[in-house]
C-alpha positions in Angstrom: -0.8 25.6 9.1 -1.7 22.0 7.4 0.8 19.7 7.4 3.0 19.1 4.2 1.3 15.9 2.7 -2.5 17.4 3.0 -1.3 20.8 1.5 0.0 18.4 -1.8 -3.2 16.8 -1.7 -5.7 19.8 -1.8 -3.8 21.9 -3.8 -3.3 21.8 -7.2 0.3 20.2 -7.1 -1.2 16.8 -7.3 -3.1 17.1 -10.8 0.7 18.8 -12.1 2.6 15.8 -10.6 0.3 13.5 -12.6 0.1 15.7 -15.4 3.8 16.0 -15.4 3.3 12.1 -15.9 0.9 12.0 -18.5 2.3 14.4 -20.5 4.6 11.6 -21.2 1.9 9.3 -22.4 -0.1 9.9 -25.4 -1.9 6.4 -24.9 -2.4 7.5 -20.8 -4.3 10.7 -22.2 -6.1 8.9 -24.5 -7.7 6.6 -22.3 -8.9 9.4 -20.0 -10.2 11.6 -23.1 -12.9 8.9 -22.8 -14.4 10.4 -19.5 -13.5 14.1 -20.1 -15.3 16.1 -17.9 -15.6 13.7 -15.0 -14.9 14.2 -11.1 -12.8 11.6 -9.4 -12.5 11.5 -5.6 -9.3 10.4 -3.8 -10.4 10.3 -0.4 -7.3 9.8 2.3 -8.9 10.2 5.1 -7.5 13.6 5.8 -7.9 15.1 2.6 -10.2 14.3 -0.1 -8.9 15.9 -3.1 -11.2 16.2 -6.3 -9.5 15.6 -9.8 -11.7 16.6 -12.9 -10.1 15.1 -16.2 -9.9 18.0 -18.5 -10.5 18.1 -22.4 -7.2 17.4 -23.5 -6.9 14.3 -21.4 -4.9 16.1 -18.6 -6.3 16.3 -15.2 -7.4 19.5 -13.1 -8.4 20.6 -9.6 -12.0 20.6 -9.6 -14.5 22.4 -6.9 -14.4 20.9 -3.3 -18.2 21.0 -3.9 -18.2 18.9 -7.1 -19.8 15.6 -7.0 -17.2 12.8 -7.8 -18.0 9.9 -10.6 -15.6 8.0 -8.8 -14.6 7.9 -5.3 -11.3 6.0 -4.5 -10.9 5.4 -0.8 -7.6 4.9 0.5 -5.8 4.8 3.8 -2.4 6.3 5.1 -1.6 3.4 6.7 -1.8 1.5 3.4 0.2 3.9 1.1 3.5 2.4 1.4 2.3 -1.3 0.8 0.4 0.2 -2.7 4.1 1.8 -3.1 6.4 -0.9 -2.5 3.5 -3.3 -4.9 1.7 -1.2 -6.9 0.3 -4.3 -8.8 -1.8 -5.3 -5.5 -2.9 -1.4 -5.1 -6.2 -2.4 -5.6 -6.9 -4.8 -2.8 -5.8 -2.0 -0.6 -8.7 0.3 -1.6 -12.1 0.9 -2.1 -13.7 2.3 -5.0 -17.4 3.1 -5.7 -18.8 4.9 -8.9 -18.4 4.7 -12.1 -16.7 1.3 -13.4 -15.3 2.3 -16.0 -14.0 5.2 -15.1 -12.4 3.1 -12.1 -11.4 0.7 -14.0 -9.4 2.9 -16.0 -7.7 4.8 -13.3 -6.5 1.1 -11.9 -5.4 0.7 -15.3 -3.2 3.9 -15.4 -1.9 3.2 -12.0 -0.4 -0.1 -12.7 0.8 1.4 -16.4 1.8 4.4 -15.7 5.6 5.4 -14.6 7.7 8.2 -13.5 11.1 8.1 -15.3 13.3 10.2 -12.6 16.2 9.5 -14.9 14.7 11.4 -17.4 13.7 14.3 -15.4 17.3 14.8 -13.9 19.4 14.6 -16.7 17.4 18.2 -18.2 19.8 19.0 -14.6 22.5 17.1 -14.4 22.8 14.9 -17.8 22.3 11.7 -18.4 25.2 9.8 -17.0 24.9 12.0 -13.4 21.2 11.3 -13.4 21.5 7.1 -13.9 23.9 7.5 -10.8 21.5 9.4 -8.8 18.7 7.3 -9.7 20.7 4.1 -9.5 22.5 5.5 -6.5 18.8 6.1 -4.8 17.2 2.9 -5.6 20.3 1.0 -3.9 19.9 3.4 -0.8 16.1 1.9 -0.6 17.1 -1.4 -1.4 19.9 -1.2 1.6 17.0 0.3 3.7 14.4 -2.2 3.2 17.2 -5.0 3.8 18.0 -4.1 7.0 14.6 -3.3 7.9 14.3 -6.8 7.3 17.3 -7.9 9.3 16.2 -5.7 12.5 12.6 -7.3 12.2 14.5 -11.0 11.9 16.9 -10.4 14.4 14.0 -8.6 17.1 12.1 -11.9 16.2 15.2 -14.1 16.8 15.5 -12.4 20.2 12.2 -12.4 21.2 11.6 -16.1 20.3 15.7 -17.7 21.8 17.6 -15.2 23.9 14.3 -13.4 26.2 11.0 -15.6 25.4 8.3 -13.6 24.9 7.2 -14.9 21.8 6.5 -18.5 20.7 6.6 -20.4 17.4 3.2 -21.1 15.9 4.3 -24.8 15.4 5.1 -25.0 19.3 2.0 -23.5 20.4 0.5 -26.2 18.5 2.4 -29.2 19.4 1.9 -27.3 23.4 -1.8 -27.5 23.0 -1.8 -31.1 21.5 0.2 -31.9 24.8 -2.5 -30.1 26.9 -5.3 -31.9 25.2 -3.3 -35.4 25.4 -2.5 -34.4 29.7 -6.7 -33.4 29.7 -7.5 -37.0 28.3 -5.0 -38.9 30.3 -5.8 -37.5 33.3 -9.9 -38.3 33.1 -8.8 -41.2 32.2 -7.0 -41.7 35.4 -9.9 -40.0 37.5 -11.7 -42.5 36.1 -9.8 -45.7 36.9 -9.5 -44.0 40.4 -13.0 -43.6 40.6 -13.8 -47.4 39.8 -10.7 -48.7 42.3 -12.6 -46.8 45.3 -16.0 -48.6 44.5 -13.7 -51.9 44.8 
């Protein structure tokens, strides 16, 4: 059985998340009217699903065969700096292909946005749904904070309490000691060296 996240990619559920997206966006769909009929390849590593933009500007699954305009390479490892910073997404991946096709996907990534808040108040209303949302994004916000504190804290510990670590600006002013000791010490040799032939 394939794991969950390469079963999203190579099925059709990521063109209908993005869909779901564009639908939203007129302007989004008109931009990729533009290159109707092309093949863009988002290759994962794992999965390389192919994404052919369709004649009403929405996008659909095209053959695994199909030869991409645009290949976008990204890694897994990188997917969670692109989400927490989507506007440096691109210096996490590679593209090669058509420019301006690429150029306008990098467009619609930075642009485009999902309005949760929206889509759960068809659910729950619109007051429940700004909760949820609201209620979410502090949840994340709490997580990544004490992330943060662990990671200063584990850094703290490692550098004070059991030191395994050392401050950059030490381990220079350690190595401008060493070098200092090295010269001081030929210098010595040397004085040594001329007292013996005395």
């Amino acid at each position: 059985m394939m794991p969950p996240s390469i079963d999203f990619l190579s099925s059709s559920l990521l063109p209908a998340a993005i869909n779901h997206v564009l639908a939203e966006e007129s302007w989004a769909r008109d931009l990729l009217l533009a290159h109707r009929g092309k093949v863009a390849c988002i290759d994962v590593g794992i999965a390389a699903p192919r994404l052919r933009i369709g004649d009403d500007g929405l996008l659909e699954t095209a053959a695994a065969d199909a030869a991409p305009d645009v290949t976008i390479s990204i890694k897994l490892s990188d997917l969670p700096l692109i989400a927490a910073d989507r506007t440096r997404a691109v210096s996490y991946v590679k593209i090669a292909g058509d420019a301006d096709l690429a150029a306008t996907i990098a467009r619609l990534s930075e642009s485009l946005r999902w309005d949760a808040t929206d889509d759960l108040s068809r659910f729950v209303g619109d007051i429940a749904a700004a909760r949820i949302v609201s209620g979410a994004k502090a949840v994340v916000a709490n997580l990544q904070q004490t992330q943060r504190k662990v990671a200063e804290n584990l850094a703290e510990y490692f550098l004070e309490e059991q030191p395994m670590l050392i401050r950059p600006s030490l381990a220079v002013e350690f190595s401008a000691d060493v070098v200092r000791l090295r010269d001081d010490l030929e210098r010595l040799v040397k004085r040594i060296e001329k007292l013996e032939k005395i």
